[in-house]
N, C-alpha and C positions, 0 to 999 in steps of 0.2 A: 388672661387666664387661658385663653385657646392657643398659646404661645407654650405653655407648661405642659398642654397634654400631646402635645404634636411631636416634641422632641420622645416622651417614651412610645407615641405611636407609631410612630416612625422606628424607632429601635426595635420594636414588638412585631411588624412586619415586616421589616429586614430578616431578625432570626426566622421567624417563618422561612419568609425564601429561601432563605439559605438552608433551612433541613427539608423543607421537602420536595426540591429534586429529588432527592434519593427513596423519597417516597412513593413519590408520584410518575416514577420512572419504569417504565414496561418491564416487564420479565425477558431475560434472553431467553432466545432462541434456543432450542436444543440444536448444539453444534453435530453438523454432519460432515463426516471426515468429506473433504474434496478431493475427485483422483482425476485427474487428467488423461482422456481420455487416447489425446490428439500423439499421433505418431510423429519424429521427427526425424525419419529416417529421411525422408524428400531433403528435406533442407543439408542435412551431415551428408549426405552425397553431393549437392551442389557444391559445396565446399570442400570437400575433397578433392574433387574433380576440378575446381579451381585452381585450387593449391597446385594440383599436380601440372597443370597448363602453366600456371607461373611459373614454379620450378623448372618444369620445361625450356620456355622459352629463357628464363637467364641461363640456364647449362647451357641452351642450345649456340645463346649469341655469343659466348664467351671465346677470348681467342688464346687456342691452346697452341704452345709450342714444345 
């Protein structure tokens, strides 16, 4: 007998779990737009300034006739 009521109690707290997640799940957050704040001028000069040393130097080693 305790064989018969196990299979639908088991089925009976399955569907449970499975609906309430979405029950029992926090309210979001009121989204706040994210700005960033950080400059990246430092960096886009490093790398200009890079560039420009490499270019450099292959123009400069190159052997012109």
């Amino acid at each position: 007998m305790s064989s018969r009521l196990s299979r639908p109690a088991l089925l009976a707290i399955g569907l449970i779990l499975a609906i309430t997640p979405s029950a029992l799940a926090q309210a979001e957050a009121p989204t706040v737009p994210v700005v960033s704040t950080r400059s990246y001028t430092f960096e886009i000069v490093i790398v200009v300034v890079m560039f420009g040393l490499a270019l450099f130097a292959v123009c400069r080693s190159s052997q012109r006739r």
